[in-house]
C-alpha positions, 0 to 999 in steps of 0.5 A: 274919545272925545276931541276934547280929551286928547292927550297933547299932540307934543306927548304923542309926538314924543311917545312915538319917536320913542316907539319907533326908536326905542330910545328916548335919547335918539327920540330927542335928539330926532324931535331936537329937544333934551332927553329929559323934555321927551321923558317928561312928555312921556311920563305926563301922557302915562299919567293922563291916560292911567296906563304904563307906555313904555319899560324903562330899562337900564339898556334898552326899553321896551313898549308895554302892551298898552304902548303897542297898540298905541304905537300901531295907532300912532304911526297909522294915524301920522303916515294917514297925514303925511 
């Protein structure tokens, strides 16, 4: 993918606090914004990219294959930064 055609780091943030809590209460309360901001975030990233992320669930969510590998991506490509 062209640097160009990134998704926004803020979408990619939100996602992989998502992933890695599954929640996307917890997300925000980790990132310090509003549920309602990360679940916008994540909703613009699966539409930019053309694929479901995450499952949304009444008790719990869970990450679809897609959201799997870019999960693993993710945390790879942040812990390579940290």
């Amino acid at each position: 993918m062209a640097r160009a055609l990134l998704p926004p780091f803020a979408a990619l943030r939100a996602f992989e606090a998502v992933a890695r809590t599954l929640s996307f209460t917890r997300a925000a309360e980790e990132l310090g914004v509003t549920q309602a901001a990360v679940s916008r975030q994540v909703a613009l990233l699966e539409r930019d990219l053309r694929v479901r992320l995450v499952e949304r669930r009444a008790r719990h969510n869970e990450l679809t294959q897609a959201g799997h590998r870019l999960a693993t991506a993710l945390h790879e490509g942040f812990d390579g930064i940290a």
